[in-house]
N, C-alpha and C positions, 0 to 999 in steps of 0.2 A: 447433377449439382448437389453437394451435400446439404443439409440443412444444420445449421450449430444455433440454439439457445444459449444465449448469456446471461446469467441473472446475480445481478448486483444489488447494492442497497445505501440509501442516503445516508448513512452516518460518517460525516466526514467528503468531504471529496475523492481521497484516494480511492475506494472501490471502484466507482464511478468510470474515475479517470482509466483504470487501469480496463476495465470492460469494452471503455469507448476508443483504448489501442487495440486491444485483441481485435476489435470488430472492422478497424481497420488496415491490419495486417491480414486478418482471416478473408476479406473483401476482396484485395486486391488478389490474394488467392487463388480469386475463384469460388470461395465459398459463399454460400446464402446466410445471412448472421442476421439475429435478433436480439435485442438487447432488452432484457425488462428489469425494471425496480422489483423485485420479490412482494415487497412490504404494501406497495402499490397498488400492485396488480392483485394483492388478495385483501386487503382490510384498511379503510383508510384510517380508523379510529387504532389499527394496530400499528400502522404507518407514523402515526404523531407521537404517537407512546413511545414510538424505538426513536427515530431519529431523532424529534425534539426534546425527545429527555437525555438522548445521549452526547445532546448538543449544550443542553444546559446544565448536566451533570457534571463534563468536562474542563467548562470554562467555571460556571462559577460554587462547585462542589467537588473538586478533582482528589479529596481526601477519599470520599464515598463513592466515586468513579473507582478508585486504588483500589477498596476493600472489594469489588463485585469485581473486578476484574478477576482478582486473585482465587475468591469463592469458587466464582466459575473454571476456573482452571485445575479447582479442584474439588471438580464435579461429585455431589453429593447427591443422596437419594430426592431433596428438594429441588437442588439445579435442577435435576433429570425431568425433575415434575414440570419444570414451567415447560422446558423443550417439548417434554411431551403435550401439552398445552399449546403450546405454539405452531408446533406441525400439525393437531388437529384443526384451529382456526384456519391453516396455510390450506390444505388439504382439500378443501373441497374447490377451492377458484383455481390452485397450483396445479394440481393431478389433470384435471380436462384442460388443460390448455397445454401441457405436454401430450398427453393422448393424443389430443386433435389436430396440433401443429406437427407431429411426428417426428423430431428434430431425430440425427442423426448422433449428437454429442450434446451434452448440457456441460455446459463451465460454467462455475462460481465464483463470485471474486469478494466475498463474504465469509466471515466462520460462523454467523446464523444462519444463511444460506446455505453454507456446505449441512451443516449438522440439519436442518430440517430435511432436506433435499438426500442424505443418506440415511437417517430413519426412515422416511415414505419407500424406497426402493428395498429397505431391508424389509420392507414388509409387502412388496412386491408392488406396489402400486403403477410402478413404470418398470420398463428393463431397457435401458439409454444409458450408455457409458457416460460417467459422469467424471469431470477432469476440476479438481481446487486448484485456485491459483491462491497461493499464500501470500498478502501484499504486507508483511511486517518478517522478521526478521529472526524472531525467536517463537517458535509456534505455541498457539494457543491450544488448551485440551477440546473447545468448541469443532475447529478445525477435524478432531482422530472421529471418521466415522469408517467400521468395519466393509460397509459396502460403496465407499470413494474409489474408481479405478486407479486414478495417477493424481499426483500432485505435482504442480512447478512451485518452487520455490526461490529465494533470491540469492542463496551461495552455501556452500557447503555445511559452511556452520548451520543453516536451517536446517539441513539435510541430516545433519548429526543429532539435534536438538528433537527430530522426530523419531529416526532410529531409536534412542534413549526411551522415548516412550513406547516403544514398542510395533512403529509402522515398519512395514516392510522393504526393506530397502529398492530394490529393485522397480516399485514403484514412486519415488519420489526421483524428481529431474531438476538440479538447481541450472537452470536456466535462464533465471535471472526475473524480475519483477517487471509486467509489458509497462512500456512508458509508450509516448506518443514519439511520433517518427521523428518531430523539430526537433526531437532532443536527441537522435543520433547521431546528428552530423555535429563533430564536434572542434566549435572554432577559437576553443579556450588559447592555444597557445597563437594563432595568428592575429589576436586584437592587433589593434596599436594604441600604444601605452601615450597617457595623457601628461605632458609635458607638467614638470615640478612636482606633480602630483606624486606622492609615496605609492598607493594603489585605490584599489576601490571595493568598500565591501557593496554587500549585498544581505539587507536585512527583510526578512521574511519570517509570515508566522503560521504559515497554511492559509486555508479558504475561508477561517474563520477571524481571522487575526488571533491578537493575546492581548491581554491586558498589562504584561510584561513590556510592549513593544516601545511606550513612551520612555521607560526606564532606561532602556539595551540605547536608543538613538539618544537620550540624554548620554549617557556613558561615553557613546561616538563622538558628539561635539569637544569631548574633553582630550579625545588622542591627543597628544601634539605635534602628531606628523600632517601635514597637509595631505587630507585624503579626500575621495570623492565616496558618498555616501547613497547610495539607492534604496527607498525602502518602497517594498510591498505591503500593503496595508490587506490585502485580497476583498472580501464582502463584509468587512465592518467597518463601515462611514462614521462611527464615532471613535474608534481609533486613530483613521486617518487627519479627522478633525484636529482631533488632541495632540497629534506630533504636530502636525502645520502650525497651531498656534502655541506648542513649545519652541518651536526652529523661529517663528517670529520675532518670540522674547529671546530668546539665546542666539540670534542669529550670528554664525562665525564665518568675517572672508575669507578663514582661512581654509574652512570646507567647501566643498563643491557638493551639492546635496538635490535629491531628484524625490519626490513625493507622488507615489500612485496611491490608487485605488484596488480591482482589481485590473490584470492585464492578461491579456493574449500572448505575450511574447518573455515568458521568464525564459525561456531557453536563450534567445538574446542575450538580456540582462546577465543571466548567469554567464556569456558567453566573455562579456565584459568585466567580469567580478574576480577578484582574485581568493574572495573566500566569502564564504556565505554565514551570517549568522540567522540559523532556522528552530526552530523545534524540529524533529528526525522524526514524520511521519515517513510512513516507508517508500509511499511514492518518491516525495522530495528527496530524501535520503538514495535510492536509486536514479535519479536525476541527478542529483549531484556527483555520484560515483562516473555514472557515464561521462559524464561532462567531463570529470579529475579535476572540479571543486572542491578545495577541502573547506570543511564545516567548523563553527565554532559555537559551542551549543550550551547558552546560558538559563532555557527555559523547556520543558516537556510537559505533556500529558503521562499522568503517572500508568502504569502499564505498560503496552506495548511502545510504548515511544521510548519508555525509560528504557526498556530493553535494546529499541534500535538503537541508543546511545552508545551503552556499553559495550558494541558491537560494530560501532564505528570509532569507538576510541581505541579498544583492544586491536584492532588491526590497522591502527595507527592511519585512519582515514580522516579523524576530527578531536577536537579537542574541547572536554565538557568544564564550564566559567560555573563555580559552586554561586558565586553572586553577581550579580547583575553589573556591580558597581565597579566591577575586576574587570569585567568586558578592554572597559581602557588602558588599563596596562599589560595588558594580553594583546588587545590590537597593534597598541604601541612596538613591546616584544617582540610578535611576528612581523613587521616590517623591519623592523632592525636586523633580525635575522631570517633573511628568506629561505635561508635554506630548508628550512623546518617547512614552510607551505611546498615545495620544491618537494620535500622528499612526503609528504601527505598526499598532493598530487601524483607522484610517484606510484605510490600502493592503492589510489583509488585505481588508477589505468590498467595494474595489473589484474584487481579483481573484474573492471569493466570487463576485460579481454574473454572471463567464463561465461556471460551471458550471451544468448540468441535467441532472437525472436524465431529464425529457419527454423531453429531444432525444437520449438515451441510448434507451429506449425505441421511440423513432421510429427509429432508427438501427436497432435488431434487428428491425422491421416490414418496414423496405425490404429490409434483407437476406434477408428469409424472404421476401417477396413477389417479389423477382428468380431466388429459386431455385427456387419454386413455377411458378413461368412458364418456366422452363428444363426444369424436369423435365418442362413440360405440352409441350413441344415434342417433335416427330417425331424420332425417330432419322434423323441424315444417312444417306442412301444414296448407295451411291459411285457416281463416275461412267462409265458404261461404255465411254465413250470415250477418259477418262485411262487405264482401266485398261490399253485395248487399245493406245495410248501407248506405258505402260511395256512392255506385252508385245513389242513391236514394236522395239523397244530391246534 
């Protein structure tokens, strides 16, 4: 039975999410799968500094989130320093627990993970085929390390956006970004549609919520088509607070309106939605695609979300609201004319149709089956003639 290491990292939920598919796809398999937090597993005071600052960075300094993002994508002699920095602190807890656990393939589903994880190997400290799963849309320079076997990524365009900087083709696989399996089965077109009701959106802001989100749902009460309203609030109970007792004071019969928290079943909800308004982290963004959700996207994290945007609008999968307060006559709009969700849903089905988990799968086989055959190979012995060559020199 093979053995495959997973190492993801808290910043955001998608990483996460997307490790805790792999390990269930890789499972049923047949394969032996481990999942660890990087950040975790080696420093906890390094663990608060990454994720809690990138958690409060985003939400309420998303100007100064922009600027490092960007920085780092264009990797200078001090970027390089902190990385370099960073893989020594990783280094001493990350290295023996690869050693010791012996895994067969290490996956990433982080670009500080990838990049720590192929400086250590470029300096030999393991030799473990190592496979990045890119969970965003446009790649980051964090992501390009010289000694990464393979990369999956989420569609062509990724695949292009890394050739451009110089990976090699032949090692990147758009395969598509892993989601969890409830969300393969897709029962968008069989709902049954809610009498009088126009449709029903689906408002979402990630696992973090937004501070956007009272805005977007004031915006909704104002449609004037009778519509049924869903919102996910995900793990921020003062958001959820604050729309509840907006919908109080604005309450309209003329909406049908549902208020969570976090929940277990967006695949559902989304299955019942005729369009989702989200921020485009890349999971949800891949979620929606499978589903053939189209997106309507009034709010982002600047960086890579902004990227997922542009990238879901260019290929005519969603539609980016410059302000909040436009939401309603855009909502309005697209029901009036559905052909327009009709043909978004259209081009997300046909991108859905390039992803596979199997050939994700197949891709971590080959890669263990080429290093099993390497390891099964003789130590080179030198030559005694070059040697006596140099000696003679």
């Amino acid at each position: 039975m093979s053995k495959v290491f997973i190492f993801t990292a808290s910043t955001g939920a998608g990483h996460n999410l997307a490790a805790q598919s792999l390990k269930e796809s890789l499972d049923d398999t047949g394969f032996q799968t481990e999942v660890y937090d990087a950040f975790k597993e080696t420093n906890i005071t390094l663990d608060r500094l990454i994720t809690k600052g990138y958690q409060q960075m985003v939400v309420n300094v998303p100007k100064l989130y922009e600027q490092m993002y960007n920085q780092f994508n264009n990797m200078n002699h001090f970027q390089q320093g902190i990385f370099q920095v960073l893989t020594k602190v990783m280094n001493p807890d990350i290295v023996p627990l690869i050693n010791s656990g012996k895994p067969d393939l290490i996956i990433t589903t982080h670009p500080f993970v990838t990049n720590v994880l192929g400086t250590l190997k470029e300096h030999n400290a393991f030799d473990v085929p190592v496979l990045s799963i890119v969970t965003d849309y446009k790649i980051h320079t964090l992501y390009l390390k010289k000694m990464i076997d393979a990369y999956v990524v989420g569609s062509d365009y990724t695949k292009q956006t890394m050739v451009e900087k110089g990976v090699a083709e032949e090692i990147i696989y758009p395969y598509g970004i892993p989601i969890r399996q409830t969300f393969l089965t897709n029962n968008h077109l069989e709902r049954k549609e809610i009498s009088d009701v126009a449709g029903t959106i689906l408002l979402m802001a990630g696992s973090l919520g937004s501070k956007q989100m009272e805005k977007a749902f004031s915006s909704l009460l104002k449609v004037k088509e009778k519509i049924r309203i869903i919102v996910v609030c995900g793990n921020n109970a003062k958001i959820e607070k604050e729309i509840k007792s907006l919908y109080a004071r604005e309450m309209d019969d003329d909406k049908i309106v549902e208020i969570h928290g976090f929940v277990n079943n967006v695949s559902e909800l989304m299955d019942q939605s005729d369009a989702i308004i989200s921020k485009p982290g890349g999971l949800t963004t891949t979620e929606a695609i499978v589903k053939n959700i189209p997106m309507i996207i009034p709010f982002y994290y600047p960086g890579q979300e902004e990227e997922n945007a542009d990238y879901l609008v260019d290929g005519g999968m969603a539609i980016k609201v410059d302000k909040i307060k436009d939401l309603t006559s855009m909502v309005d709009f697209l029901f009036e004319n559905k052909y327009i969700i009709k043909r978004m849903s259209e081009n997300m089905s046909e991108e859905a149709q390039k992803r596979s988990m199997s050939k994700t799968i197949e891709l971590c086989k080959n890669l263990i089956a080429a290093y099993t055959t390497r390891k099964a190979l003789p130590e080179p012995q030198p030559d005694p003639y070059k040697i006596k060559e140099i000696e003679d020199h």
